[in-house]
C-alpha positions as CSV (number, residue, x, y, z in Angstrom):
1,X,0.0,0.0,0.0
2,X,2.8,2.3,0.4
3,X,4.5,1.7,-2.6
4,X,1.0,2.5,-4.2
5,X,0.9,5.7,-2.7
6,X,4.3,6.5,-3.5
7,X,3.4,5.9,-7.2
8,X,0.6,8.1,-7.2
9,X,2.4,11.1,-5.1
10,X,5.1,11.0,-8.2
11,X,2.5,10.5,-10.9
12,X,1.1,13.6,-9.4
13,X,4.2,15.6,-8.8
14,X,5.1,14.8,-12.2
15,X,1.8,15.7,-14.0
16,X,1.7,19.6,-12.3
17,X,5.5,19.7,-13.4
18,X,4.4,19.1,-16.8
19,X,2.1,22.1,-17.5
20,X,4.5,24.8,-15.3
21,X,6.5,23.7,-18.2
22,X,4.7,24.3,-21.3
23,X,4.9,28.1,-22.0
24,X,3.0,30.1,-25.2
25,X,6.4,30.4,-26.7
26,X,7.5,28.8,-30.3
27,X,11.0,27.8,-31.0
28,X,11.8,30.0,-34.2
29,X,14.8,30.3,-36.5
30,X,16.0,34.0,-36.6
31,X,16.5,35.0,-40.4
32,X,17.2,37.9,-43.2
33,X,13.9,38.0,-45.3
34,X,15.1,38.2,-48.6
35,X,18.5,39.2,-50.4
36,X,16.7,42.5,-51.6
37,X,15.0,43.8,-48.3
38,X,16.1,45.0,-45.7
39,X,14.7,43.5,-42.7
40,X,14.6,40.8,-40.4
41,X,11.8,37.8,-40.0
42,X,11.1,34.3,-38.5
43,X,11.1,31.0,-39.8
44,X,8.7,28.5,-38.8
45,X,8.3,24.9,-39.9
46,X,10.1,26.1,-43.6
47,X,7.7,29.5,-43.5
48,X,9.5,32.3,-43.5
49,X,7.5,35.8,-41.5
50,X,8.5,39.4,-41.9
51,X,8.7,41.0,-38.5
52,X,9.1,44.9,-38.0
53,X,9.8,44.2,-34.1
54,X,12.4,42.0,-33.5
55,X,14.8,43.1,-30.8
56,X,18.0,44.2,-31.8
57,X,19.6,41.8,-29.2
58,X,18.2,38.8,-31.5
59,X,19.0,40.0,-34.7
60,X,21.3,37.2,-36.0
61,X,21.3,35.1,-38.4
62,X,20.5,31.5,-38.0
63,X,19.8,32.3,-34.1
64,X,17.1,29.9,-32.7
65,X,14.8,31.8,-30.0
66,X,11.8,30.9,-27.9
67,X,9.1,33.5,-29.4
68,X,5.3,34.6,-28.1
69,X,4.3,36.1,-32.1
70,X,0.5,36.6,-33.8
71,X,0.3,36.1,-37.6
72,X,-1.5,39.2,-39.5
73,X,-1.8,40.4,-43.0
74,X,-0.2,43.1,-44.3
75,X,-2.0,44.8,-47.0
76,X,0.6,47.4,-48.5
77,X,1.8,47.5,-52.1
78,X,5.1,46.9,-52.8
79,X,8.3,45.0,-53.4
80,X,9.0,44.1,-49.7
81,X,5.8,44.7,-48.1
82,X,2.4,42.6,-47.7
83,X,1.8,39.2,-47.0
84,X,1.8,37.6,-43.8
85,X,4.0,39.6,-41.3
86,X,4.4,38.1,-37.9
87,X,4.1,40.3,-34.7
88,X,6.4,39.4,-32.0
89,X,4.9,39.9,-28.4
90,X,8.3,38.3,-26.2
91,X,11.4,36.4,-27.0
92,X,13.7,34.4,-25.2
C-alpha cells in the first residue's frame, strides 16, 4: 500500500510539473527576409515571417529563439511589403 501511494504522489508531482512547463512560446529560427529587403523575419516549420519588431539583441542570423508572435496580413503594395508579417509579443 505504500509503494501504491508513492506511485501516485510521483505520478502527481510529475503531471503539475508538466504544465508549469509548457509556455506560449514557439521555437523559431532568426533569419534575413530576402537578399533584396532589408529587414529581419522568423522561420517557422520552412515558413519564412517578416517581422518589424524584432529586438535588436536577436538580430542574428541562424539564431534559434523561444518566441510569443501573432500572424497578420499586411495589405501594402510593394516590393518588400504585404503578406503575412508576424508580430512578435516576447522572445527568449
Amino acid at each position: 500500500m505504500k509503494i501504491l501511494f508513492i506511485i501516485l504522489a510521483c505520478l502527481v508531482i510529475n503531471a503539475t510539473a508538466c504544465r508549469k512547463c509548457k509556455g506560449d512560446c514557439t521555437s523559431v529560427t532568426i533569419t534575413k527576409v530576402s537578399p533584396g529587403c532589408q529587414g529581419w523575419g522568423i522561420l517557422v516549420k520552412g515558413t519564412i515571417y517578416p517581422s518589424k519588431n524584432i529586438p535588436a539583441a536577436f538580430q542574428h542570423t541562424n539564431m534559434i529563439v523561444c518566441a510569443s508572435y501573432d500572424l497578420y496580413e499586411d495589405m501594402a503594395v510593394c516590393i518588400c511589403c504585404g503578406g503575412t508579417w508576424a508580430n512578435i509579443k516576447s522572445m527568449k
